[in-house]
Each structure stands twice: as structure tokens, then as C-alpha cells.
C-alpha positions in Angstrom: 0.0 0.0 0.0 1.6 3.4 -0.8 0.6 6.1 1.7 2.3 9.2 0.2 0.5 10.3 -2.9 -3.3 10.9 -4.0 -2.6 11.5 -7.2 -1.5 9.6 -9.9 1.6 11.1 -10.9 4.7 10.3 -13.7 5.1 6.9 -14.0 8.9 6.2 -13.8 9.9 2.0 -14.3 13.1 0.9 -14.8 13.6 -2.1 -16.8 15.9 -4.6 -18.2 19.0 -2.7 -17.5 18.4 0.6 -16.0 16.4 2.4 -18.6 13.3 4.4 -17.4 10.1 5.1 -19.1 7.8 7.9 -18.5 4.5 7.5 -19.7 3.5 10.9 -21.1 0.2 10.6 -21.5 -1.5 9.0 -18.4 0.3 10.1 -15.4 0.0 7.3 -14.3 1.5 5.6 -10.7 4.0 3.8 -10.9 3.1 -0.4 -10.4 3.3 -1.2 -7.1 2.0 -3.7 -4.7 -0.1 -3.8 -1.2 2.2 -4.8 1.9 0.3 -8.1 3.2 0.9 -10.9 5.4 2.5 -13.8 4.1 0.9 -17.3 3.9 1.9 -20.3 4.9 5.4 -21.0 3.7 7.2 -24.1 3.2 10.7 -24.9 2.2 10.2 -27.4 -0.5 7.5 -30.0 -2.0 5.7 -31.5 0.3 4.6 -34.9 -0.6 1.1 -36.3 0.0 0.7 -40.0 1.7 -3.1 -40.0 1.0 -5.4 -38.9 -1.5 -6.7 -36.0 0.5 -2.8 -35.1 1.1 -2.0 -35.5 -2.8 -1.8 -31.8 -3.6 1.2 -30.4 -2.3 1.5 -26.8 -0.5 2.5 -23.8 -2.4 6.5 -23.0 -2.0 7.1 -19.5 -0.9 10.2 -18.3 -1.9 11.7 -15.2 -1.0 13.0 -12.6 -3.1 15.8 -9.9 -1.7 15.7 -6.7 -3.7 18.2 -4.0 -3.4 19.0 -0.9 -5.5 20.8 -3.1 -7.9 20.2 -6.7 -7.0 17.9 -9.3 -6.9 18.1 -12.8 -5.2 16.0 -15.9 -4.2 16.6 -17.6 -1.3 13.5 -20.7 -0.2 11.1 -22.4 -1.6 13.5 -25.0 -3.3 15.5 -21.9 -4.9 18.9 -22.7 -6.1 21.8 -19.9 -7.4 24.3 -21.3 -10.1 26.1 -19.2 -12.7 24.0 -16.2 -12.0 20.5 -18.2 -13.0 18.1 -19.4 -10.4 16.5 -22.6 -10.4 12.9 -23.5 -9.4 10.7 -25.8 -10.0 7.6 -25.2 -12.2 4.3 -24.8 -10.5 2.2 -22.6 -8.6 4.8 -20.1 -6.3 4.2 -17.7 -4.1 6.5 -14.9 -3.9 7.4 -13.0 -1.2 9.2 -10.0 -1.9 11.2 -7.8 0.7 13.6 -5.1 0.6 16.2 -3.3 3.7 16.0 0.2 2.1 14.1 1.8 -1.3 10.8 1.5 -2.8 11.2 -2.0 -5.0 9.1 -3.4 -7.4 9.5 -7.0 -8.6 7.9 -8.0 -12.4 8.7 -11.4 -13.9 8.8 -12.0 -17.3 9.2 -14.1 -20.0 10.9 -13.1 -23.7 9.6 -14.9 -27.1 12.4 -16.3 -28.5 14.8 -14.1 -30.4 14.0 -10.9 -28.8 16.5 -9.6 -26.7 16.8 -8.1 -23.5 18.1 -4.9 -25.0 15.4 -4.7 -28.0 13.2 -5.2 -24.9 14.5 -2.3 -22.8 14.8 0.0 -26.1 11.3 -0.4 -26.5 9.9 -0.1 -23.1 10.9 3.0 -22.9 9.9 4.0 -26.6 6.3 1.8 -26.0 5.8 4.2 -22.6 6.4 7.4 -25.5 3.4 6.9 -27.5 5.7 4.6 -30.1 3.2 2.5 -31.4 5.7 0.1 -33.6 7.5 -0.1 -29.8 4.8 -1.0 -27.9 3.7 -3.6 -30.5 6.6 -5.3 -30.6 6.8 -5.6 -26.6 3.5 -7.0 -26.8 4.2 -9.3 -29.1 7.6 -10.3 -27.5 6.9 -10.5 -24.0 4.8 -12.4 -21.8 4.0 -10.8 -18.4 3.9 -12.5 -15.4 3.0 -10.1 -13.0 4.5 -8.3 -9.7 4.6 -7.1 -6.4 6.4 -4.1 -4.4 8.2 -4.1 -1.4 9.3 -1.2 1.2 11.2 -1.6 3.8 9.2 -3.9 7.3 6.5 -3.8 4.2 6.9 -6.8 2.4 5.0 -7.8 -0.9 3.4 -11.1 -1.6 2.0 -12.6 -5.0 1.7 -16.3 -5.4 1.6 -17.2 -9.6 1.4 -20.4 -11.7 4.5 -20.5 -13.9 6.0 -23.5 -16.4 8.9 -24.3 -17.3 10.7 -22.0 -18.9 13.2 -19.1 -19.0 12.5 -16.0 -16.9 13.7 -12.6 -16.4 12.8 -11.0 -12.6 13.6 -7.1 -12.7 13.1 -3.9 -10.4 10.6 -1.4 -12.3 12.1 1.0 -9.7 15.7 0.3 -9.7 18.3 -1.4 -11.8 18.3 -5.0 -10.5 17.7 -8.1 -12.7 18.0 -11.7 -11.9 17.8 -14.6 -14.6 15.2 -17.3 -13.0 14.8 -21.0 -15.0 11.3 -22.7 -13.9 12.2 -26.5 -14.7 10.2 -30.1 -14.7 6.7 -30.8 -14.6 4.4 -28.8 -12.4 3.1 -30.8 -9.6 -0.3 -30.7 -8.4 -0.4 -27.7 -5.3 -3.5 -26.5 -3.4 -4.5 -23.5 -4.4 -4.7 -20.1 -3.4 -7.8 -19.0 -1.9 -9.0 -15.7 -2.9 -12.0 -13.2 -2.1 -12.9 -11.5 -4.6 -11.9 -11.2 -8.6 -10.5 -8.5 -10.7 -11.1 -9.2 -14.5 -9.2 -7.0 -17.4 -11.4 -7.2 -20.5 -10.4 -5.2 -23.7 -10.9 -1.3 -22.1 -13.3 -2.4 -19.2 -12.9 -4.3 -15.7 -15.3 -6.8 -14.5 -15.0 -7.6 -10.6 -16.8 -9.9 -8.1 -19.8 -8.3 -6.2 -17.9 -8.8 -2.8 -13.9 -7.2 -3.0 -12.6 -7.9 0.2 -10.5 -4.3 1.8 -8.0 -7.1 3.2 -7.6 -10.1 1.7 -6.0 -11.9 -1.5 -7.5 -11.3 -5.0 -7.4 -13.2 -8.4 -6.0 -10.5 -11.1 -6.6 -12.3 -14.3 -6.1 -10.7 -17.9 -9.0 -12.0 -20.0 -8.4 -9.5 -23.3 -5.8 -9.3 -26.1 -3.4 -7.0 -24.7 -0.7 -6.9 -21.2 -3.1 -4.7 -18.9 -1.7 -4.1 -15.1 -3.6 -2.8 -12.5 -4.0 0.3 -10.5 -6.9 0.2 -7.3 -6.4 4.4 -5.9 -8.7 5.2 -3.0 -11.2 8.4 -3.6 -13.5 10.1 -2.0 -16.8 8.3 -1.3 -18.4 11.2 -3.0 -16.5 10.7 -6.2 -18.7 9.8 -9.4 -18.3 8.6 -12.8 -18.3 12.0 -14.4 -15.7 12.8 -12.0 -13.5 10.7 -13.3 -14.2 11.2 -17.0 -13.6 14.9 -16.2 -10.5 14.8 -15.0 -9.7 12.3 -18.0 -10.7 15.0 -20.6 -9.4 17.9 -18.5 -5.6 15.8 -19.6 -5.5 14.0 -16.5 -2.7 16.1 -15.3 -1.9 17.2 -11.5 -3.6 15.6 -8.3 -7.4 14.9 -8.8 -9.4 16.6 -5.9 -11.0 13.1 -5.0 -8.2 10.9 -5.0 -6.7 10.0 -1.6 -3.5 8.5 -0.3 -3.8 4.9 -0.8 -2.8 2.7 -3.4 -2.8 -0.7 -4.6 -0.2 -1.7 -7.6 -0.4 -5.3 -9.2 2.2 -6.3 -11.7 1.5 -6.5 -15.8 0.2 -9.7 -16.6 -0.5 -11.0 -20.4 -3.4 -11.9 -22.1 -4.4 -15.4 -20.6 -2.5 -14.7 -17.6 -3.3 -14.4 -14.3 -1.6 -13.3 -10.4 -3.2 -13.4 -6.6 -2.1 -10.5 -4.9 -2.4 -9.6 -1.2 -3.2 -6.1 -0.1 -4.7 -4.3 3.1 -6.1 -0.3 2.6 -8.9 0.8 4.1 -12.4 0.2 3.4 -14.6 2.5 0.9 -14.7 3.6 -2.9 -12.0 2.8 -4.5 -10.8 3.8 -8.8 -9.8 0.1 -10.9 -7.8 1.0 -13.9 -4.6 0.2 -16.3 -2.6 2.8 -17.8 -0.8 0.3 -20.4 -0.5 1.9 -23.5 -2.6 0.5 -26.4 -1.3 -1.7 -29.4 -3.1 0.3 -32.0 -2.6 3.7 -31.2 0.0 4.1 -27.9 -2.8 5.6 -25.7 -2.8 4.3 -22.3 -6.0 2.3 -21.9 -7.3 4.8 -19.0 -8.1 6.9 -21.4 -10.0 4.5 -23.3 -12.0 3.7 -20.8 -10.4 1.2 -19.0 -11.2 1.9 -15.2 -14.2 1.2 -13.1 -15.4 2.9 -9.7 -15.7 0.0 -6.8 -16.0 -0.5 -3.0 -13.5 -2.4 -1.4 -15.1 -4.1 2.5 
């Protein structure tokens, strides 16, 4: 949860090597993630003796994150060469950090682009270059993300396979290399209250969104959407909000308040659970990701929702 903005101001991210990107168009705030508790952790695979017990728990692994470093450490994690190894399945992640304002994103790169075509245009895509952010949607698959301040840890838990993946700071300059390997077991789930659904420029949620709890962030349109839950004023309305969209959405809107909720980008079919805590009341869903066909970010075509968080 951020506490020291009601706004939503520049969006800075640093990715894939130290590059920022400032979205020039949205304002938006930069991804982030709620502190929250951690679940129940466990070191390793724990296997079932019955059929009840045949699903195994979910690993958490931690991840240290410093201005320019980013390690694993539990969960099964193992360091070799500079790649981390773990095994393929549903994960949660808890991410902490000593000093700074760090946000972990995992990712995945389509064969053949690079990590610097990637970084080029991320910060090109976040311009309004259309050709940029084309060929980042095209050649990267999001995994999601969560923030960490310091004694305010973040906590996502995500179902990866095996493959190769990148984990990077959008707030710093850290990257780690992370190999998902074998066949993913059969893990309980995560249980979550309440839903958050990105359709193509429009949310769908549950009916009950829980103030404190986990939630399912899944990506159900053709494009990476992340998203962005900023508390407002209980007296703030739909035409509220499209006003301050066509006023340029510039400066601090009069109803926003201080507290935020950040998820990580995720790609179409994808999905996170996130953990947050904020307090009850009306709260603004939307993604500032800039669109494939015309580099706008998808607030400003519609893509946010008024909702109450209990």
C-alpha cells in the first residue's frame, strides 16, 4: 500500500538494465504492490501419503531486492552461474527489501527478442511509439508483480511453467535470470475473495472485494493490462472521473486519496493473486498500459471502473 500520494503522478519504471520510461500521457502511478501478510510458507515440495494429502502446499520463496540486486533464497531456490533454479508450479512470492521502494515484475521473452530490443522499447512503447509498444506485446509475456518497502513486504503467489525468466526492479536497476524447470506438480490452491477481470478497455469484478484479503487479477483480453486500485473520495462519481480524463489528466485529482494498490503486468491469458490491506470504501480500478493500436494508455479508453472495497 503506498501512503504518500493521491494522485497519480509520472510513471517512472526501470527495466531490463536501468532504462526508465515515462508515460507521457497518463500520469499514471507507478506499479506497485499492497504490503500483506504472508501465507503459509514451506521450504520445499511436500509430498502427499493420502489422496486427501495428494496436492502439495504452495513453495514461498523469498526474493531480496536492493537498488541493484535481486536474489531468491526458499522455496527450493537454487543460485548457479547467476540463474536461479525452481521448479515449475504454482509459487508464491514473497518479496522484501532493507532500504528503497522496489518493485519485482517477472517475465518471459519470445524467443529471439533480446533483453536490449526489450529495454529500447519499453521506454519508446511508454512514448506513444506504437511500432514499440507492438513489438513488446508481441515479444513479452508478463507475469505479473509485487512491491516491497522496507518492514513492508509484498506477496504474489503465480502459476509458472517451465521456462526461462527474467525478474527485474521497475524502480531500480536489479535483474536476476530465474529457470522454472520439470513438470508442475499438483499444489493447493490459493484462496481468494474476490476477482479483478481485465477485458479489452473495461474491468469486471466480483460483487464482494474484500478491503484485506487476497484477490485473483486475471487478464481476459488481447493485450498486457496491469492494474491500479487508488482510494477516492466516497463522494466521487463517474463523471468525476471522465472529467478529469478530458481535462488531460494532469496534476492531483481533488477526489483521489492516499492509498494505493499496484499489481504487476500480466498478459493476455495470464493471471496473479495478490495480497493487499487499505482501508475500506470507494476505490478507482484502472490500467494505464499503452494500447497496441494507437499508444494511448487504456485509462483513457475507458479502462477503469469505480468500486467498493469491505
Amino acid at each position: 500500500m503506498r501512503e504518500d500520494r493521491g494522485s497519480l503522478p509520472s510513471r517512472r519504471i526501470h527495466v531490463l538494465g536501468g532504462k526508465h520510461m515515462r508515460n507521457r500521457k497518463a500520469r499514471a502511478r507507478a506499479l506497485a504492490f499492497a504490503s500483506a501478510a504472508a501465507i503459509v510458507s514451506t521450504t520445499g515440495l511436500v509430498a502427499g501419503t493420502t489422496a486427501a494429502d495428494a496436492a502439495a502446499s504452495i513453495p514461498t520463496v523469498t526474493v531480496h531486492m536492493s537498488a541493484s540486486k535481486i536474489t531468491f533464497t526458499g522455496g527450493g531456490a537454487s543460485t548457479a552461474n547467476g540463474v536461479t533454479t525452481l521448479h515449475a508450479g504454482r509459487i508464491h512470492f514473497h518479496v522484501v527489501t532493507a532500504s528503497g521502494d522496489h518493485v519485482l515484475q517477472l517475465a518471459r521473452l519470445h524467443n529471439g527478442y533480446t533483453l536490449d530490443q526489450a529495454s529500447t522499447d519499453l521506454n519508446d512503447a511508454f512514448s506513444g511509439n506504437v511500432p514499440a509498444v507492438q513489438r513488446v506485446d508481441q515479444g513479452i509475456v508478463f507475469r505479473g508483480g509485487a512491491e516491497a518497502l522496507p518492514k513492508h513486504p509484498g506477496d504474489m503467489v503465480v502459476s509458472l511453467p517451465a521456462a526461462h525468466f527474467i525478474a527485474f526492479d521497475q524502480n531500480g536497476n536489479g535483474m536476476a535470470k530465474l529457470d522454472t524447470v520439470g513438470k508442475a506438480p499438483s499444489r493447493v490452491l490459493q484462496p481468494v475473495s474476490g476477482t479483478f477481470n481485465a477485458f479489452t478497455y473495461g474491468w469486471d469484478t466480483s460483487s464482494n472485494l474484500p478491503a484485506n484479503g487476497w484477490v485473483k487479477f486475471a487478464n481476459r483480453a488481447d493485450q498486457p493490462h496491469f492494474m491500479v486500485l487508488q482510494h477516492v473520495k466516497s463522494s466521487t462519481t463517474n463523471k468525476m472521473v471522465s472529467q478529469f480524463i478530458k481535462s488531460g489528466a494532469n496534476g492531483n485529482p481533488s477526489w483521489g486519496l492516499k492509498e494505493t494498490v499496484d499489481a504487476g503486468v500480466v498478459s493476455p491469458g495470464t493471471s496473479q493473486m495478490l495480497h493487499y490491506n487499505v482501508p475500506p470504501g470507494k476505490y478507482l480500478v484502472a490500467c494505464f498500459w499503452p494500447d497496441y493500436f494507437n499508444g494511448m494508455p487504456h485509462f483513457f479508453m475507458g479502462m477503469w471502473k469505480l468500486v467498493t472495497l469491505h
